[in-house]
C-alpha positions in Angstrom: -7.1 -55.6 61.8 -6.8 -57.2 58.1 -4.1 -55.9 55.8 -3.9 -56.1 52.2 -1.2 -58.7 50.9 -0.1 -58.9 47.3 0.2 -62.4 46.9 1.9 -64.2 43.4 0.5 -67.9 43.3 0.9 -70.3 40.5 1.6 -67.6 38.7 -1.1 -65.0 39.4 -0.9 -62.2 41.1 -3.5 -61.5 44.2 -4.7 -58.9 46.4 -6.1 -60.4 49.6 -7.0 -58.7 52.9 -5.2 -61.1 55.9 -5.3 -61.3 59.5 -2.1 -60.5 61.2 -2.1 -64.5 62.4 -3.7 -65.9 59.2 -1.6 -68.4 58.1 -0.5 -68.6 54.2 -2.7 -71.9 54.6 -5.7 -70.4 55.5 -5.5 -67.9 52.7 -4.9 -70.1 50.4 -7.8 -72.4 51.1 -9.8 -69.7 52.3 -9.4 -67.1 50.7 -8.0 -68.1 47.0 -10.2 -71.4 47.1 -7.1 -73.6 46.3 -8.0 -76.5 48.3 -5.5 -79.1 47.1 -3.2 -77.4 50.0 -4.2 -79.8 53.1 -4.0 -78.9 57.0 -3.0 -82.1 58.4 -1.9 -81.0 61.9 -1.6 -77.6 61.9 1.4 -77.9 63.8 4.1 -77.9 60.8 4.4 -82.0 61.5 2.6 -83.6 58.9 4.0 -81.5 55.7 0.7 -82.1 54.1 0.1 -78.6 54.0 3.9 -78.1 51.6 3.8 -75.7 49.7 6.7 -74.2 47.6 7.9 -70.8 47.9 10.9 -69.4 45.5 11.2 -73.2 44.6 11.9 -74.3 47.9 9.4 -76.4 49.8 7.4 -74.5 52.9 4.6 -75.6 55.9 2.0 -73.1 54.5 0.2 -74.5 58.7 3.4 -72.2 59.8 3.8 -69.5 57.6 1.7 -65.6 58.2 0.4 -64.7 54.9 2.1 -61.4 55.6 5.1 -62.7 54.8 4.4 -64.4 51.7 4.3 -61.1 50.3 6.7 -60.7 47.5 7.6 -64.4 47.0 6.4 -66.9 43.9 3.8 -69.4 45.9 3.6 -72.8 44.3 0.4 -75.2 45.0 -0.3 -78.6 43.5 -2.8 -76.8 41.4 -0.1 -75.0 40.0 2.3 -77.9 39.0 -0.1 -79.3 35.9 0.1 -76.8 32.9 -3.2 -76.7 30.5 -5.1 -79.9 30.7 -2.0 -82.5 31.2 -0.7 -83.2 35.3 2.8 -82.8 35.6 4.8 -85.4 35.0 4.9 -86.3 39.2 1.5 -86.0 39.8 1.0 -88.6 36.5 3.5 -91.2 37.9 1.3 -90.9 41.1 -1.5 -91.9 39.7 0.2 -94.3 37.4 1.8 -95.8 40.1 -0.9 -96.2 42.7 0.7 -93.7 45.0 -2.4 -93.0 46.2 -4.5 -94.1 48.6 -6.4 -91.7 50.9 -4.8 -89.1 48.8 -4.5 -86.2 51.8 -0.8 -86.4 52.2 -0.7 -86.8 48.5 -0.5 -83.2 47.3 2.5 -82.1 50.0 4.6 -85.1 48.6 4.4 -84.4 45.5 5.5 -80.5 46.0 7.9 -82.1 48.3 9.2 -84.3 45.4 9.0 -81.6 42.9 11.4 -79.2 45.3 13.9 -82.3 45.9 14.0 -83.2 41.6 14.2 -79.8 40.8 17.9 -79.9 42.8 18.1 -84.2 42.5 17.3 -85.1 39.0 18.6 -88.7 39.1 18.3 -89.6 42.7 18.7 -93.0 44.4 15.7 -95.0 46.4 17.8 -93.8 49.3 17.9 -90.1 48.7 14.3 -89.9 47.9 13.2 -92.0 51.0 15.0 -89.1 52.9 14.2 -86.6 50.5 10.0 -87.3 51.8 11.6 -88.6 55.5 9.1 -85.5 57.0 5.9 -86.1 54.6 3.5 -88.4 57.0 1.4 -91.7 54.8 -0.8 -93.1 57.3 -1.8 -95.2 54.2 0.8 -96.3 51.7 3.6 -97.3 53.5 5.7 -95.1 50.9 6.9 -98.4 48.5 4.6 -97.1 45.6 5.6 -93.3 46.7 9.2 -93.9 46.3 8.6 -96.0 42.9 6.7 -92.7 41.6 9.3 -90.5 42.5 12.1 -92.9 40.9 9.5 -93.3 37.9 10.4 -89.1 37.0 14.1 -88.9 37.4 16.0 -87.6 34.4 17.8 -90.0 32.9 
């Protein structure tokens, strides 16, 4: 039986009706139609599915939208404010960080969370900063160059 969840994502508040085992994921894609929120696996392996909650990054694959309730919800469609891409998501791009691009939008929210606490990190940190975000495509160089690209001076 489907409960109603008030949900606060990028910013917006939302009333949804959820399964008891619908993941935060599912909702999101499903539900809000944010589809820049991946499923990779499923299985909370991949992190293409990060999302971040109160700042912090989260597996949305893992996470009941139940207990989303009451917490600010953070997609990649979030980051970019007006018609600009935040600042990560331009270094990508300017970068070539891309490639496939399905990992792409769990790094970044990955990289945002690790910034947000590491604003002038080295090429060491970051590498273990993204150590759990799977590239089948990149091989992370132009990842880790993006990343080092934003740092605060």
């Amino acid at each position: 039986m489907k409960r109603l969840v008030e949900l606060k994502v990028n910013g917006e508040a939302y009333e949804v009706a959820a399964a008891p085992k619908q993941t935060l994921l599912e909702v999101l894609r499903d539900e809000l139609h944010l589809t820049g929120t991946k499923e990779g696996c499923g299985m909370g392996s991949c992190c293409a599915c990060t999302v971040l909650i109160d700042g912090k990054p989260a597996l949305s694959c893992l996470i009941l939208a139940v207990t989303a309730k009451g917490k600010e919800i953070t997609t990649i469609e979030g980051l970019s404010k007006g018609e600009g891409l935040h600042p990560l998501q331009q270094a990508f791009h300017e970068k070539g960080a891309v490639q496939c691009g399905y990992c792409t939008p769990g790094m970044i929210m990955t990289a945002k969370s690790f910034l947000d606490r590491n604003p002038d990190p080295t090429k060491d940190e970051v590498k273990e900063a993204i150590s759990g975000n799977l590239c089948r495509c990149t091989g992370y160089k132009k990842i880790v160059e993006a990343i080092l690209s934003v740092k605060q001076p």
